[in-house]
VOBA-1610 file (N, C-alpha, C; in pm, whole numbers, padded with zeros to 5 digits, always signed):
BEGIN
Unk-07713-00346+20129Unk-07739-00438+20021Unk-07872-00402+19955Unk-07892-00425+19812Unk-07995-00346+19765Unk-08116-00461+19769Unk-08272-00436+19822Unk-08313-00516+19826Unk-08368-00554+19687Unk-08448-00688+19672Unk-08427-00798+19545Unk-08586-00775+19576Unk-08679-00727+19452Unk-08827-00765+19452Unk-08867-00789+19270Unk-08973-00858+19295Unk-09021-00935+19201Unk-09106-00848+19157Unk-09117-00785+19031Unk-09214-00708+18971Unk-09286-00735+18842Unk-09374-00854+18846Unk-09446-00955+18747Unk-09508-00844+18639Unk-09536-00703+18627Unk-09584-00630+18527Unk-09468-00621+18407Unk-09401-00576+18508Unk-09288-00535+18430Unk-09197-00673+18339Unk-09203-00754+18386Unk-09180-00913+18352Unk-09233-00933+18252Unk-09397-00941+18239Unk-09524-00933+18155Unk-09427-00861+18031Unk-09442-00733+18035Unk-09416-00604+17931Unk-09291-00645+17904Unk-09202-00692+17946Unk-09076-00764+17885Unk-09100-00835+17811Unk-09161-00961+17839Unk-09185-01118+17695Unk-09246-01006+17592Unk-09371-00938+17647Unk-09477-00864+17544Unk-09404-00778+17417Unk-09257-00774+17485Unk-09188-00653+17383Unk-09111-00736+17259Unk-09042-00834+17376Unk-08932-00945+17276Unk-09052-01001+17156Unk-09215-01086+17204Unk-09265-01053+17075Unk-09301-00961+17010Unk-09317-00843+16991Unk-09313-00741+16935Unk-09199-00752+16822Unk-09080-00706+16894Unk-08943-00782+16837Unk-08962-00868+16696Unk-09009-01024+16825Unk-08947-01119+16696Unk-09087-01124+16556Unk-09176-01050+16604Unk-09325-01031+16522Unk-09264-00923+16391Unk-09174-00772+16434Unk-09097-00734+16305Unk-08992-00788+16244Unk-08899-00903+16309Unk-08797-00994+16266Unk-08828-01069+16147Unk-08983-01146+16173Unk-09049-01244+16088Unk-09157-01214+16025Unk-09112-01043+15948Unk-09199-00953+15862Unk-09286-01074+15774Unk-09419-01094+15797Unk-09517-01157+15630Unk-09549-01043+15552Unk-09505-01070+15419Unk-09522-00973+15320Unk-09639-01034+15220Unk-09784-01023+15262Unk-09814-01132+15184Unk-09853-01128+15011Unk-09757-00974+14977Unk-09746-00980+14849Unk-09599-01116+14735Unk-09563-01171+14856Unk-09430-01247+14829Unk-09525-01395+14835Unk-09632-01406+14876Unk-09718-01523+14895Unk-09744-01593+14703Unk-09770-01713+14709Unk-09804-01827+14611Unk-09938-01726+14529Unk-09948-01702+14454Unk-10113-01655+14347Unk-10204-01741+14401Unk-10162-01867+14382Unk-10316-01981+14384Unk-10261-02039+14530Unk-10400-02046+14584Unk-10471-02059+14715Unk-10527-02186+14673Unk-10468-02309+14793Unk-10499-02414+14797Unk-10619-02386+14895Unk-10730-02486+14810Unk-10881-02475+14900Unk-10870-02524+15048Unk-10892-02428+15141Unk-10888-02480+15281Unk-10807-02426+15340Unk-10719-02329+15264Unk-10587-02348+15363Unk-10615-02115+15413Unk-10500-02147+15481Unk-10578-01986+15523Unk-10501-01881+15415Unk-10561-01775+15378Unk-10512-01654+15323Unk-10387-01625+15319Unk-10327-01515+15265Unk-10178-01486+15295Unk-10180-01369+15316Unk-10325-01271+15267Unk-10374-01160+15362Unk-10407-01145+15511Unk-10507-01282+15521Unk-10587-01272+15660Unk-10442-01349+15768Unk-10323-01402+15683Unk-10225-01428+15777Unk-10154-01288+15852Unk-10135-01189+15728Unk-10059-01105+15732Unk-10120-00985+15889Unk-10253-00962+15841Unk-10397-00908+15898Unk-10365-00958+16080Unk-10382-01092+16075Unk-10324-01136+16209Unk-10247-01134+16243Unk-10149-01127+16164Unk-09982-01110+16283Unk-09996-00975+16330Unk-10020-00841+16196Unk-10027-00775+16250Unk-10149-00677+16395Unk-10292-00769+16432Unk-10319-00736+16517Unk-10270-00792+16623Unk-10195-00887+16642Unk-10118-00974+16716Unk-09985-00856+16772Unk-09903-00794+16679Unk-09758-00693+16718Unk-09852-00623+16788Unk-09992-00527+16742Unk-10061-00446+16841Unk-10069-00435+16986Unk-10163-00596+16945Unk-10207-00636+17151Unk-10106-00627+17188Unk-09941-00669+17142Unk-09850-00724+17236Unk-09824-00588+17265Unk-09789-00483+17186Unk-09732-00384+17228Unk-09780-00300+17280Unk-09957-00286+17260Unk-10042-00239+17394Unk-10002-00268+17538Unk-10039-00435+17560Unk-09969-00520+17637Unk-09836-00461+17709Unk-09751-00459+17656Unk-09573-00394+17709Unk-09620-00223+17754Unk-09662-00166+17693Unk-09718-00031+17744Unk-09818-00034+17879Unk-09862-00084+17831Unk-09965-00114+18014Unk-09855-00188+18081Unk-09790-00279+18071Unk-09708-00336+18204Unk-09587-00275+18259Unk-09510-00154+18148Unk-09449-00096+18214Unk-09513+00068+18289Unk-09600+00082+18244Unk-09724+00213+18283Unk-09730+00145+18431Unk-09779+00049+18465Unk-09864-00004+18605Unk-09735-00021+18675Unk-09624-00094+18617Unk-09488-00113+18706Unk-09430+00016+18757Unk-09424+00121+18654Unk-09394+00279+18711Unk-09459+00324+18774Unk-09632+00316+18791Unk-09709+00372+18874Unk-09682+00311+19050Unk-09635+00214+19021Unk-09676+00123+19157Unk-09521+00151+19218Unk-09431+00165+19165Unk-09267+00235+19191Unk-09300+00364+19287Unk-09380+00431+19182Unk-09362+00555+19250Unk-09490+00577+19373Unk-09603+00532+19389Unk-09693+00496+19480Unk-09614+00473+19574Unk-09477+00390+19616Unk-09383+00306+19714Unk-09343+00422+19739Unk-09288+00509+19696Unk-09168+00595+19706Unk-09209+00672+19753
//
């Protein structure tokens, strides 16, 4: 019977990817944004700016958790 182990990196780098995913799903184009900027409210650049350092970390994120999950596989083996 094959044994059953829990490998929380690799888990990690899973969610980290699906947002990745749903971060190109829910493309901001913030040339499709309103002209006039209600005072107070945030950018439709500095939105755009953040999502995309946001897809980054995550997908840094998913690269390191499946990197450390393969390292630690083969360390066992």
């Amino acid at each position: 019977m094959a044994k059953i182990q829990n490998n929380s990196m690799a888990m990690v780098a899973t969610v980290a990817l699906v947002g990745v995913f749903a971060s190109i799903i829910g493309l901001f184009d913030p040339s499709t944004c309103v002209d006039v900027q209600t005072e107070g409210w945030t950018s439709c650049e500095s939105i755009a700016r953040d999502r995309q350092i946001g897809s980054w970390v995550l997908l840094s994120l998913s690269l390191l958790g499946f990197g450390v999950s393969f390292v630690r596989r083969k360390k066992r083996k």
